[in-house]
C-alpha positions in Angstrom: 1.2 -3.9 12.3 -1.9 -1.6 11.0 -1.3 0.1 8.0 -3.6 3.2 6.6 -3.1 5.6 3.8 -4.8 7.8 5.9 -3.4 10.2 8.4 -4.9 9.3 11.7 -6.6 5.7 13.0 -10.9 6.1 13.4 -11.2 5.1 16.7 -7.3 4.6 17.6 -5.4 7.5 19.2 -1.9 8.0 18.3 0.6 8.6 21.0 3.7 9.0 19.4 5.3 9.7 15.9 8.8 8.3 15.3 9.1 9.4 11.9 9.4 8.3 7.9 9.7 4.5 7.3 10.2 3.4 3.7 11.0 0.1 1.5 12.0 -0.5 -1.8 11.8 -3.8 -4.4 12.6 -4.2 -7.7 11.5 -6.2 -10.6 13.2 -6.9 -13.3 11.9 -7.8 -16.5 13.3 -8.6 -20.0 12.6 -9.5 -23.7 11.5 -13.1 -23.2 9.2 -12.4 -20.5 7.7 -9.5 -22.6 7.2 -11.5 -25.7 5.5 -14.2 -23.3 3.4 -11.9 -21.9 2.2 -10.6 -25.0 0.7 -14.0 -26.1 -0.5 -14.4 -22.7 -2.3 -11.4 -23.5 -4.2 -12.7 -26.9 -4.6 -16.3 -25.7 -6.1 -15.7 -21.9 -6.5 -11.8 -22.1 -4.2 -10.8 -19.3 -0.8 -11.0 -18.0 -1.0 -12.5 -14.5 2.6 -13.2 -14.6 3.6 -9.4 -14.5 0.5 -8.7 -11.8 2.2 -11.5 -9.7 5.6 -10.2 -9.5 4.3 -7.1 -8.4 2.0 -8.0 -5.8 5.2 -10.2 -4.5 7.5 -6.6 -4.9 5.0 -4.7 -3.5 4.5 -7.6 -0.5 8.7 -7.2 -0.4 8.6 -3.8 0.0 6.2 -3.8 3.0 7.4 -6.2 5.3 10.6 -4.0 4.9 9.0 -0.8 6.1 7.0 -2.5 9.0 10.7 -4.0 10.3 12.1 -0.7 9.9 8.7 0.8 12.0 9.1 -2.0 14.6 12.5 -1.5 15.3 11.7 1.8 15.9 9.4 0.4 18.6 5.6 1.6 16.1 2.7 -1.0 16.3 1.3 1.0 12.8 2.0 3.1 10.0 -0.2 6.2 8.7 0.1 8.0 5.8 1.2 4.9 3.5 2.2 5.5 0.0 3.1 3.1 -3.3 4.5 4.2 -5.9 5.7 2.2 -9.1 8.9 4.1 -11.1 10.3 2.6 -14.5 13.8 2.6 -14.7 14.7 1.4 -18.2 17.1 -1.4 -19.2 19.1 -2.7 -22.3 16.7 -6.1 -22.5 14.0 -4.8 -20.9 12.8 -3.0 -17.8 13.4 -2.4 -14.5 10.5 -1.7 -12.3 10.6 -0.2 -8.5 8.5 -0.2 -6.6 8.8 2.2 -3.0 6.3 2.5 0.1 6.3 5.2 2.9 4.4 5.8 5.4 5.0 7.3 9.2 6.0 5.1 11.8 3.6 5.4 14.9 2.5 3.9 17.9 -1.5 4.0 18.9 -3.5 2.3 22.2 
């Protein structure tokens, strides 16, 4: 499946839009893993934990969209967006993350 934020392919011509695909994760988070990641953050200076678990949502959410565009018979997606939205919590955060993009299919 080819993916592009972009509206059209260079060199690829699109023959047929079948419409918005879309997938969602979330991540939850909570106290512990907060006050983790803050010493994570003075001993080694980042917190790869919370940058893994949203490469692996943001991985999530992809492979959902393309099944959604390939059931709608589109070898690519254009137009692809990620967005990030907090959504609170009593121990912590909720984080979800959503792509989008238009299902197409190119030669």
């Amino acid at each position: 499946m080819l993916l592009s934020s972009t509206s059209t392919l260079e060199n690829k011509k699109i023959i047929e839009y079948h419409g918005l695909v879309n997938g969602e994760s979330l991540i939850g988070s909570n106290i512990y893993k907060d006050l983790f990641s803050g010493v994570r953050d003075v001993v080694e200076g980042r917190t790869s934990a919370y940058a893994e678990e949203l490469e692996a949502a943001r991985c999530e959410a992809i492979k959902t969209m393309e099944e959604k565009a390939k059931e709608l018979g589109a070898n690519g997606i254009v137009g692809l967006k990620i967005s990030y939205n907090n959504l609170g919590g009593t121990m912590g955060n909720t984080i979800l993350v959503t792509v989008y993009g238009t299902a197409v299919t190119y030669e």
